[in-house]
N, C-alpha and C positions, 0 to 999 in steps of 0.2 A: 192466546191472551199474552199482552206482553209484560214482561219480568221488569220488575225495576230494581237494580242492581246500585249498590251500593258505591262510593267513592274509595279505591284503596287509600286516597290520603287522608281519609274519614280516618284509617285505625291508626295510623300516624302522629303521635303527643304532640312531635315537633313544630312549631311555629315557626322560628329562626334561627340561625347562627350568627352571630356579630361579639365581636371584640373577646372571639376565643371563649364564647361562651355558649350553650343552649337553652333559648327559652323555649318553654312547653306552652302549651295553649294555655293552662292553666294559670300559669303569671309567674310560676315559681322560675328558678333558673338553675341550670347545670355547668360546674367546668369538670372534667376528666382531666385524670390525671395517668399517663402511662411512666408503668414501675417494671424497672429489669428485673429477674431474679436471679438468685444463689443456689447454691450446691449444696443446699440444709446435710443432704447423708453426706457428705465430703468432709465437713468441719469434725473439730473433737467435739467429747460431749462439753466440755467446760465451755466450746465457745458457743456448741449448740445451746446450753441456759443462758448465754449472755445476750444470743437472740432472742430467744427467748422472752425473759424478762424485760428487755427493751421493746420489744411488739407489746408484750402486756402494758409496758408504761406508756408508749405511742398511743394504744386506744384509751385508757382510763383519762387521759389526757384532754380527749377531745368532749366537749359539750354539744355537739352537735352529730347529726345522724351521718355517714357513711354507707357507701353499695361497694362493696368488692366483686370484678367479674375478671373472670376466667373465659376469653373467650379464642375457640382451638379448632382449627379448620384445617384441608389438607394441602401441602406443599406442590403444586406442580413444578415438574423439573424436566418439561418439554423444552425447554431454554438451555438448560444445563448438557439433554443430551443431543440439542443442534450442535452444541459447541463441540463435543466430544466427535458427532459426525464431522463438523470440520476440519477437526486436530490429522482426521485418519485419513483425510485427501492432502492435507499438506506433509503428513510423513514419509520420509523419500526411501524407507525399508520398509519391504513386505513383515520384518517380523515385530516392529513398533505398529504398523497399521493391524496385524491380527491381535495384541494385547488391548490396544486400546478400543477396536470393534468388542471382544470378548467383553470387557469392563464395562464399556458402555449397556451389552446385553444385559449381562449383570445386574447393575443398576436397576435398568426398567423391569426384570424381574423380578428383585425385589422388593420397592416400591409397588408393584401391583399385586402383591401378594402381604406386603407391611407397608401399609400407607402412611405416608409419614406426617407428622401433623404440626403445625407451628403454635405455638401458644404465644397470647397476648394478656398482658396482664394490665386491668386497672381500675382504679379509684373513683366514681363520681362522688362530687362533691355538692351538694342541694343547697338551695338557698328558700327556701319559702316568706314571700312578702306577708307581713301581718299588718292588715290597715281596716282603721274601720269604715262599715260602706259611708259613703254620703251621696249626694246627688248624683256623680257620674255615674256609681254601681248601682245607686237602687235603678238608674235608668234601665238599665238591662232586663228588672223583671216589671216595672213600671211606666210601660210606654206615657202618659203622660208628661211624666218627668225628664224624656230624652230633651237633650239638645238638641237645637236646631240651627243652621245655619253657618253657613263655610268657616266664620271664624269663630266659632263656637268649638268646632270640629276642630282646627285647627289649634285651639288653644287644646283642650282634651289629650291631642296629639302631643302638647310640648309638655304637657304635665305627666304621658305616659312615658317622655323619654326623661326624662327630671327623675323618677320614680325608680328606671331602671337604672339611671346611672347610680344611683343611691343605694339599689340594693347591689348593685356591684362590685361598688367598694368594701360593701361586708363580706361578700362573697370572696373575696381578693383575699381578705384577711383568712379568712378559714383554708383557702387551697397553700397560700402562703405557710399554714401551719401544719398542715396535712404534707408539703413537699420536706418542711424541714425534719419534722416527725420521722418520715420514711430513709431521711438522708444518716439522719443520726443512727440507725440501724446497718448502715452502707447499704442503701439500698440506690439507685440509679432512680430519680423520680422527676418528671418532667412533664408542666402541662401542653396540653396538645391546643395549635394555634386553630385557626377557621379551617385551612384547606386541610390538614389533619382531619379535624372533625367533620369535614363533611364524608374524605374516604373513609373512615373509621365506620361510619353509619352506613354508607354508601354498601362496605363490605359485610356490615350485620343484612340488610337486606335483600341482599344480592350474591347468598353464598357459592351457589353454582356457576352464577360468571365468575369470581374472583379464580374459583378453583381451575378455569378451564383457561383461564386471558392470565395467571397467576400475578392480579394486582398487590406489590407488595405492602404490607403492613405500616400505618405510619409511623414514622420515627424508625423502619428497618431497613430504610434505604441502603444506606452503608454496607450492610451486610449482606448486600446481593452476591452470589457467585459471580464470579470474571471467568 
């Protein structure tokens, strides 16, 4: 008897990504935001309250909901110990080529024994349209009431991008308040454009490739080993 098997882009929220944002099937829309962190045990405690207290005022601040994630996966550094292999064919002493083979050993032992893991930090930011139904949405559960006809459709079409640009711009203003909020804290806060957003997600789904092909983080370009 044969199985009918579901679509994995069924469990998938995502609809789109356009203009640095995600919409959900839903109608609502997403932009993230990635935020560096600090060295909280490193500070005094005077400055530890003065973060403190300015996170507390950051959130009391905001009128609208926030998602904080935490997300922490492991470092491959098969890249790091090719280099390291080819430092110890260019080194022209036998006693620079056994320290740096020894290190390199090193390294991948302990790495396979303490895996090392990268964290990513960041803020989605929601926008939920509120509109009440009329014609086009009761169509959906009212087939009578569907439009019909290409420029029917087509106009539909130019009212659902009319819609987004509008919720857009509100949405713009909350991320705008969410990045200055986090700045005022010294925090490093920056939203993430389309192709960010699409590896960013790309890497939520695909943890075991990112880990073995070590795609790096966006926004951590920079910070790659040389």
């Amino acid at each position: 008897m044969a199985k009918n098997f579901g679509n994995a882009q069924d469990l998938v929220a995502i609809e789109n990504i356009s203009k640095n944002t995600v919409l959900l099937r839903d109608g609502s829309l997403r932009q993230i935001v990635m935020v560096g962190g600090i060295n909280f045990s490193l500070k005094s405690e005077s400055e530890q309250g003065m973060i403190t207290q300015a996170y507390q005022s950051f959130l009391n601040g905001l009128d609208f909901p926030i998602e904080i994630v935490i997300h922490s996966r492991k470092i491959n550094i098969e890249d790091y110990l090719a280099v390291l292999g080819g430092r110890i064919e260019k080194e022209s002493t036998e006693l620079l080529q056994n320290q740096i083979a020894e290190y390199r050993e090193f390294i991948r032992g302990f790495v396979q024994e303490n895996p090392i893991m990268a964290k990513t930090f960041l803020v989605v930011v929601p926008f939920f349209a509120v509109a009440l139904p009329d014609k086009r949405t009761l169509g959906n559960f009212l087939p009578f009431l569907k439009k019909k006809g290409k420029a029917e459709a087509e106009k539909a079409l130019e009212e659902k991008k009319m819609d987004f640009e509008k919720n857009l711009e509100q949405l713009l203003q909350r991320v705008n308040q969410v990045v200055e909020g986090l700045q005022a804290i010294d925090l490093e806060a920056k939203a993430l454009n389309d192709e960010e957003l699409i590896e960013l997600f790309y890497n939520f789904y695909n943890p075991g490739t990112i880990e073995k092909e070590n795609i790096v983080a966006p926004g951590k370009a920079e910070q790659e080993v040389k």
